[in-house]
C-alpha positions as a printed NumPy array, in Angstrom:
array([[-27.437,  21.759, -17.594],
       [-23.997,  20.323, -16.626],
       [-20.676,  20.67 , -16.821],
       [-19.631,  17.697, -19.753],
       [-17.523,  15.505, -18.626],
       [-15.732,  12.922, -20.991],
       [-14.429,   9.617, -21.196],
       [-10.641,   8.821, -20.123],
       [-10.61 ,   7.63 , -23.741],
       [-11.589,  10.855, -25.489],
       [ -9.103,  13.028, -23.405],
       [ -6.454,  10.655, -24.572],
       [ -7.174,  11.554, -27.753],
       [ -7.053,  15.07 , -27.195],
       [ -3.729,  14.987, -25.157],
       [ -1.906,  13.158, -28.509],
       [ -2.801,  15.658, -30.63 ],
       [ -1.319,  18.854, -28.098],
       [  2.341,  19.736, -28.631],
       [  4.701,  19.023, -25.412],
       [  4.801,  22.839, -23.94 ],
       [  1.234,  22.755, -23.764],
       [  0.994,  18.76 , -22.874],
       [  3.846,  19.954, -19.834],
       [  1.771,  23.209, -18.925],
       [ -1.059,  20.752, -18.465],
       [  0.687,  18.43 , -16.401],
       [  1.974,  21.136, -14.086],
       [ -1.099,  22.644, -13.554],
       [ -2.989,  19.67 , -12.775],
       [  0.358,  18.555, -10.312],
       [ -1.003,  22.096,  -8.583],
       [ -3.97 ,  21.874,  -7.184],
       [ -3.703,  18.699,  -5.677],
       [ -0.839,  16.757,  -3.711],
       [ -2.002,  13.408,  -5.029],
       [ -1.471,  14.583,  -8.246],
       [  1.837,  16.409,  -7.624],
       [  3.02 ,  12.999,  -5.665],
       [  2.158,  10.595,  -8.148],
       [  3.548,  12.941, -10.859],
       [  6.785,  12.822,  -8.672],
       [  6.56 ,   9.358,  -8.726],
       [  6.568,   9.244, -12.484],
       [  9.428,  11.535, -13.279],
       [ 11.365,  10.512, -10.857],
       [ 11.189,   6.836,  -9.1  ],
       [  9.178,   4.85 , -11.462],
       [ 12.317,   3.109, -13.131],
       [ 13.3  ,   1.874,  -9.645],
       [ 10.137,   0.401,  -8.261],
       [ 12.902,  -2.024,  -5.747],
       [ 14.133,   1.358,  -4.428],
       [ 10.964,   3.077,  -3.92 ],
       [  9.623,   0.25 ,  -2.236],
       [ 12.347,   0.433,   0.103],
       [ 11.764,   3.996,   0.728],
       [  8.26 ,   3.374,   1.704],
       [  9.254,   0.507,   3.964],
       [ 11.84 ,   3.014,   5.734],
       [  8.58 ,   5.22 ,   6.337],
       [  6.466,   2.652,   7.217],
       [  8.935,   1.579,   9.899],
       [  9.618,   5.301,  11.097],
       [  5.563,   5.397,  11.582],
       [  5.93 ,   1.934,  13.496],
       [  8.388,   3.539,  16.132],
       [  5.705,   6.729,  16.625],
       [  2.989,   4.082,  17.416],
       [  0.932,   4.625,  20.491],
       [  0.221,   2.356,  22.892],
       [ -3.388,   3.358,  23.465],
       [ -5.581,   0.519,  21.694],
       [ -8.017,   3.306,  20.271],
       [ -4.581,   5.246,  19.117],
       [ -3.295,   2.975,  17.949],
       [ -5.816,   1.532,  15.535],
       [ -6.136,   5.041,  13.852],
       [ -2.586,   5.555,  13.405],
       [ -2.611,   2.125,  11.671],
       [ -4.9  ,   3.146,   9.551],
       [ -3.027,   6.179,   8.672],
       [ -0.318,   3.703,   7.602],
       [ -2.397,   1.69 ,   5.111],
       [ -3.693,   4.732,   3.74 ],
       [ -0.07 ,   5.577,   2.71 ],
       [  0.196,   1.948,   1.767],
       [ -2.533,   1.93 ,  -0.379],
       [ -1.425,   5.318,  -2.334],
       [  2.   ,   4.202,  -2.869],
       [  0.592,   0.692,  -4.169],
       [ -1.798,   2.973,  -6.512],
       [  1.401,   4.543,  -7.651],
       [  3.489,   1.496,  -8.32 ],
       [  0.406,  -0.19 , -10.376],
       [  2.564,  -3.793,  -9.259],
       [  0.964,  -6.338,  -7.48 ],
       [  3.984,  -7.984,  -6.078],
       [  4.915,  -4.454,  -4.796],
       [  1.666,  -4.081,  -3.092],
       [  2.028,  -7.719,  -1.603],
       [  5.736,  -6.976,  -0.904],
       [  4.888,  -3.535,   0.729],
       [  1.963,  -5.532,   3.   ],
       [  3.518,  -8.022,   4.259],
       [  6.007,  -5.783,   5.706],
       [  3.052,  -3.87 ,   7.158],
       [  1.637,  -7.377,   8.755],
       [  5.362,  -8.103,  10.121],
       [  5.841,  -4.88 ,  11.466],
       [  2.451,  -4.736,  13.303],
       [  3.161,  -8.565,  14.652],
       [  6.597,  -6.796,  16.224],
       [  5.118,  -3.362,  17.352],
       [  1.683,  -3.45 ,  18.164],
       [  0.57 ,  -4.423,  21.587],
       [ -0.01 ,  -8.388,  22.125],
       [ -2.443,  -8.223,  24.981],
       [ -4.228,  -5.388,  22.934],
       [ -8.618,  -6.403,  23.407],
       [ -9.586,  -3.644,  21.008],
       [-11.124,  -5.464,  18.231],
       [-10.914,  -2.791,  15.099],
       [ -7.351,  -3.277,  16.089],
       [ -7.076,  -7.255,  15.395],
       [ -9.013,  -6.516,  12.776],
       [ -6.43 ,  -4.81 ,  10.965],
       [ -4.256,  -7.365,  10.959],
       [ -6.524,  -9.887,   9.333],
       [ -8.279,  -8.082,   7.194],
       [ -4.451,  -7.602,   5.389],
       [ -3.458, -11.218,   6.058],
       [ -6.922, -11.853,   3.942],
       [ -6.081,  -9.473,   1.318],
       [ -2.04 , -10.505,   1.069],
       [ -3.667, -14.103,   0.41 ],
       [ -6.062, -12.967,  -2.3  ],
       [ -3.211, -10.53 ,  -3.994],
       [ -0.965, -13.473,  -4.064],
       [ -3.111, -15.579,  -5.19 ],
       [ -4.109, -13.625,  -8.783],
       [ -0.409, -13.688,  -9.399],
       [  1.79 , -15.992, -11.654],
       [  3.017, -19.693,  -9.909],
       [  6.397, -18.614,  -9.793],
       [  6.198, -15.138,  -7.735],
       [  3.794, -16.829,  -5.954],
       [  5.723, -19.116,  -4.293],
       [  8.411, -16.401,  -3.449],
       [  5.157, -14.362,  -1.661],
       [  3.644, -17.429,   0.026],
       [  7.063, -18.19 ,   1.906],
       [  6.792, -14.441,   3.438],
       [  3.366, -14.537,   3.953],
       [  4.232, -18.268,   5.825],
       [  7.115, -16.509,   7.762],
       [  4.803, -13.773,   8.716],
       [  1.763, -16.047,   9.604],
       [  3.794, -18.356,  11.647],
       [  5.43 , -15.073,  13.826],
       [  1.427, -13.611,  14.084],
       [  0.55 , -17.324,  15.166],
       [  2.902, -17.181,  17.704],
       [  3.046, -14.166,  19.42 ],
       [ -0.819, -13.432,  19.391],
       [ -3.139, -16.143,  20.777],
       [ -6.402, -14.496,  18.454],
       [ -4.941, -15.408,  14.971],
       [ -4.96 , -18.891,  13.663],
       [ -1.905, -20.096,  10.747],
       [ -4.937, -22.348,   9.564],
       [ -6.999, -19.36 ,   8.031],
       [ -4.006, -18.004,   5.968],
       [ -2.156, -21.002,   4.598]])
């Protein structure tokens, strides 16, 4: 014997047929008990009708995060981490793929200028690539025309990797 859960379609449903004090009372006390919740209801209320703005914001705190970076390999590779997890959210938020791929690259660009070149630590190449290779896939699922806009950044940013760091090869991404 369980607790029932039900299908995102059901509570739908329900949540059409509550007035709006109760539908807000819901809202706020689900916004309560978690910070996810309470930031992506933010989000919502707030910033959704300027996704070019948000972005922007989360670029700003991307590059604040860049400055903090330490320049111990092992460090290094967590705090990156702790970057794309904040990548990743905001991208959940948005819901747009060219904002995700818009939002990555930046990451990718950023970690080309601030991350140490003669770095051995493999998890911390890894990064790197593993968002180069997921940039290229994002980009590709999208329409020919913004996809031509995102392969010149992602050509810019391969080119800049391909130069400063003798482990990544421009061949692999383009």
């Amino acid at each position: 014997m369980g607790i029932n859960t039900y299908t995102l379609q059901s509570v739908k449903k329900e949540l059409q047929h509550l007035d709006q004090a109760r539908l807000a009372e819901l809202c706020l006390r689900l916004a309560k008990y978690k910070k996810e919740s309470k930031e992506l209801l933010t989000y919502l209320l707030f910033d959704a009708h300027d996704v070019a703005g948000y972005t922007d914001s989360v670029k700003q705190e991307m590059d604040g995060l860049f400055m903090e970076l330490p320049s111990h390999a092992y460090n290094a590779a967590k705090a990156l981490r702790k970057i794309l997890r904040l990548v990743t959210k905001h991208s959940r938020f948005m819901a747009s793929k060219p904002a995700e791929i818009e939002l990555l690259i930046h990451f990718c660009k950023l970690y080309v200028e601030h991350v140490d070149k003669r770095a051995n630590y493999k998890p911390l190449r890894q990064i790197l690539v593993r968002q180069l290779e997921k940039v290229v896939k994002l980009i590709s699922a999208l329409h020919e025309d913004l996809q031509y806009d995102h392969r010149t950044d992602l050509e810019s940013v391969v080119n800049e990797a391909d130069a400063k760091l003798s482990w990544i090869n421009k061949k692999d991404y383009l």
